[in-house]
C-alpha positions as a Python dict, from the first residue, in 0.01 Angstrom:
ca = {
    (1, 'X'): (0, 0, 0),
    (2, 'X'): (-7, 236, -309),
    (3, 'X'): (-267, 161, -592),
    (4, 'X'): (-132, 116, -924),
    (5, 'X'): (-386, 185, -1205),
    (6, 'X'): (-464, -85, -1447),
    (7, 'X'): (-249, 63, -1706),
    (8, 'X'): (52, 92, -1468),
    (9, 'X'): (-35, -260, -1342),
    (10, 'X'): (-33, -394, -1699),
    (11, 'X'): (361, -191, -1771),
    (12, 'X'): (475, -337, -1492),
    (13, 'X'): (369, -686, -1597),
    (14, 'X'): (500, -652, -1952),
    (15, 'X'): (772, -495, -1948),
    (16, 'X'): (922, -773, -1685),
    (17, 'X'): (885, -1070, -1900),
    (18, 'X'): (1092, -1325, -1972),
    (19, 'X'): (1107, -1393, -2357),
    (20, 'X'): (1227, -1707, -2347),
    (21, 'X'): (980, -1838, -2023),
    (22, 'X'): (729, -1664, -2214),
    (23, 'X'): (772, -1858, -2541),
    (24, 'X'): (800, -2201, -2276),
    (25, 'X'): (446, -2139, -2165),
    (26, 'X'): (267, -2063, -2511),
    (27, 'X'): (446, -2372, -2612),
    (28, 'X'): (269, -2541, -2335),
    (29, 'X'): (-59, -2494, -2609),
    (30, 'X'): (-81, -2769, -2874),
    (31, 'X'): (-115, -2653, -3219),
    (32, 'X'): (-135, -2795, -3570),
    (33, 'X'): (105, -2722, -3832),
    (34, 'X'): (56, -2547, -4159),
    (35, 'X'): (238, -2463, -4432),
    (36, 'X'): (114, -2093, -4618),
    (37, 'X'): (234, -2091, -4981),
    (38, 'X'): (190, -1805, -5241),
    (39, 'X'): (290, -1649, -5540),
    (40, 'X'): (572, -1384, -5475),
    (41, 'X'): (650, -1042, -5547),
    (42, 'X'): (830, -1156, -5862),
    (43, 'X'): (624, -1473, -5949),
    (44, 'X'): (852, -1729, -5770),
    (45, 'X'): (641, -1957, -5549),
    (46, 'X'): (678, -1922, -5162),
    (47, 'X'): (605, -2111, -4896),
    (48, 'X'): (712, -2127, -4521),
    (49, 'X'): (609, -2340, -4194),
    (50, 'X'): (353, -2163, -4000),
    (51, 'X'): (146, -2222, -3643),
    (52, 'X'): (-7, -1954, -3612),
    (53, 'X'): (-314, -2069, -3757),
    (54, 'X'): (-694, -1986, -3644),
    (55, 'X'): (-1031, -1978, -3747),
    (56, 'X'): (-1215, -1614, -3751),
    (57, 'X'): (-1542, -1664, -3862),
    (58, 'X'): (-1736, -1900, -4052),
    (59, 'X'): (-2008, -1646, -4192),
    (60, 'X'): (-1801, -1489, -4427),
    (61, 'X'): (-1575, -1783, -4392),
    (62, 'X'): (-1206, -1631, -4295),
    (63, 'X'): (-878, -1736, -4097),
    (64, 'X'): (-576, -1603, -4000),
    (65, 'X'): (-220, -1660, -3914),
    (66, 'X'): (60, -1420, -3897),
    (67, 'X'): (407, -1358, -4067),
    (68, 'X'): (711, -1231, -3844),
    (69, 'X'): (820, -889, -3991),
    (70, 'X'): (1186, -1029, -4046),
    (71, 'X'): (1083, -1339, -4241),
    (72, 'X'): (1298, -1390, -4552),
    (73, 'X'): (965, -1410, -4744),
    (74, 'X'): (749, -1117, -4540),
    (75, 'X'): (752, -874, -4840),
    (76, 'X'): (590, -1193, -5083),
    (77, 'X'): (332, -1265, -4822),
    (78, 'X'): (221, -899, -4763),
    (79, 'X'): (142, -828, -5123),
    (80, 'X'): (8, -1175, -5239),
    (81, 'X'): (-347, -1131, -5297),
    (82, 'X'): (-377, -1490, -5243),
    (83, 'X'): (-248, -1778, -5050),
    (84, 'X'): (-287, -2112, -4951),
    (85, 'X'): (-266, -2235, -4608),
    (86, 'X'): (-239, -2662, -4577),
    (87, 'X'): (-256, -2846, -4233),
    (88, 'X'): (-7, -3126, -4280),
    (89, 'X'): (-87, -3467, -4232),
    (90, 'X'): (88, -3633, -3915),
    (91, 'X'): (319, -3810, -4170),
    (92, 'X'): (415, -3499, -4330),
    (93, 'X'): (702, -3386, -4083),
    (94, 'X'): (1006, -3380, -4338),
    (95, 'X'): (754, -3078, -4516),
    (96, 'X'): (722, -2880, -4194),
    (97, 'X'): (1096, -2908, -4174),
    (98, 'X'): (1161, -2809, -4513),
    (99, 'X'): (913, -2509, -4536),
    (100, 'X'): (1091, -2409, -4214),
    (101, 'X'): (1437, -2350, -4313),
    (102, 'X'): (1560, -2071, -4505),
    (103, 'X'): (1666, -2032, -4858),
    (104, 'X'): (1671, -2244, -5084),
    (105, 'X'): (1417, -2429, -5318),
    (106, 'X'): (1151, -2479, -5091),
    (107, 'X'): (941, -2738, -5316),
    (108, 'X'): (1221, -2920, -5437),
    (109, 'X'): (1078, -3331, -5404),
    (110, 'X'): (743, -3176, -5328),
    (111, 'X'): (476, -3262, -5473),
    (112, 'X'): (176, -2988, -5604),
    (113, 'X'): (-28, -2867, -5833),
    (114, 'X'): (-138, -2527, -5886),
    (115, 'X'): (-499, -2388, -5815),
    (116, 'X'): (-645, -2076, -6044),
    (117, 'X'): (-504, -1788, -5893),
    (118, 'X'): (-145, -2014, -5960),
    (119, 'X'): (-99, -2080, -5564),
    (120, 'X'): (116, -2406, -5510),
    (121, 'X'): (-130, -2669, -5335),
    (122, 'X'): (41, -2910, -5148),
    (123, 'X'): (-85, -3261, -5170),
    (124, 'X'): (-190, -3529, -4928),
    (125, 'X'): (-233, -3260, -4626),
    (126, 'X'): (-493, -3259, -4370),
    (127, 'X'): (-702, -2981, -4529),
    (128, 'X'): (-618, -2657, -4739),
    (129, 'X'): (-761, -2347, -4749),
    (130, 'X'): (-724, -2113, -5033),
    (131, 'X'): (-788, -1730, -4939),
    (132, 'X'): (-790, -1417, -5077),
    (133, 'X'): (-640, -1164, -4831),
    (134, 'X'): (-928, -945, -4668),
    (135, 'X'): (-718, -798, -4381),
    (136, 'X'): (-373, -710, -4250),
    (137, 'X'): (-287, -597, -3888),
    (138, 'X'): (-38, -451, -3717),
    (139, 'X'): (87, -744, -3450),
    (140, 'X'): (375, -629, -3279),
    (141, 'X'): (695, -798, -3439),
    (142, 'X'): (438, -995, -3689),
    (143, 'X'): (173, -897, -3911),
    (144, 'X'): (-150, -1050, -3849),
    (145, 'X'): (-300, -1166, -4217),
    (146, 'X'): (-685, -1246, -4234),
    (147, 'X'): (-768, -1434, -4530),
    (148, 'X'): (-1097, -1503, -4675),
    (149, 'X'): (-1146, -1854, -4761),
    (150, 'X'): (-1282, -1919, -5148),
    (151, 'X'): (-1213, -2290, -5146),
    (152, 'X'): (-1092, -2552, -4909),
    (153, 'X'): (-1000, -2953, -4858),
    (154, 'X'): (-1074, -3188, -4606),
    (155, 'X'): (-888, -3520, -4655),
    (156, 'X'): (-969, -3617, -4305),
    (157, 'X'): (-623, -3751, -4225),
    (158, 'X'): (-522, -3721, -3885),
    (159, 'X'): (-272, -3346, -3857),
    (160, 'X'): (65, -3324, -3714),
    (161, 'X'): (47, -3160, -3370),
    (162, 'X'): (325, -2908, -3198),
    (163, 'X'): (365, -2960, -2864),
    (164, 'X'): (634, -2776, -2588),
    (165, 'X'): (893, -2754, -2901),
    (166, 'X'): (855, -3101, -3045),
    (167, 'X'): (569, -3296, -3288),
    (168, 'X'): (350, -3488, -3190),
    (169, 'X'): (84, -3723, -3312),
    (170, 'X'): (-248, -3782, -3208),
}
């Protein structure tokens, strides 16, 4: 049998992917649901559905998620200096839905107030975390945003969980 290096190994494996099986399987990981809100590039509040959530580090105290380069609102998100990221609440689904579509007035029947840097904060969520953005990376067909956290919530409410394509409650 012929040897294949590790990085021939690893183009072979990639580049035969199925997209769609591919997306089945990292669906097969349960993850909470945020919604990331901001002021945009021409002072409009933003705000979109987001699982792509994770802690970093808690000494300095950052997260991340990430922003798919086509997003409607990608150009708001990359130059905010700030955002917001809430966990919703398990009784919070009709938000996730509404943060997910696009267009329109996002916050329309919403609920929030605004914090100092004039981020929207959603109310009654899980938690919130308001960040300053520290770092952006290069993530293939997202952007990979690392924000450093300068104030958070923790209601203590139990979170709304995503789960092979559907929510889910604890």
């Amino acid at each position: 049998p012929k040897l294949m290096s590790a990085k021939n190994i690893h183009d072979n494996a990639t580049s035969s992917l199925d997209p769609m099986a591919l997306r089945n399987a990292l669906g097969s990981f349960a993850t909470g649901i945020t919604v990331v809100t901001a002021i945009g590039k021409d002072g409009q509040r933003v705000g979109m559905t987001a699982n792509s959530f994770n802690s970093v580090s808690l000494t300095p105290a950052l997260v991340l998620w990430s922003i798919d380069k086509a997003s409607n609102c990608f150009d708001d998100f990359i130059q905010a200096e700030h955002y917001a990221i809430h966990i919703l609440s398990a009784d919070q689904q009709s938000i996730s839905d509404q943060f997910a579509k696009s267009g329109g007035d996002k916050f329309a029947g919403i609920h929030c107030f605004e914090n100092s840097a004039g981020v929207p904060i959603l109310s009654k969520c899980s938690a919130y975390f308001e960040c300053n953005t520290e770092h952006q990376y290069d993530g293939g067909d997202h952007i990979i945003l690392v924000g450093k956290v300068s104030n958070f919530v923790d209601s203590g409410t139990e979170p709304l969980i995503f789960y092979r394509g559907e929510y889910k409650k604890l």
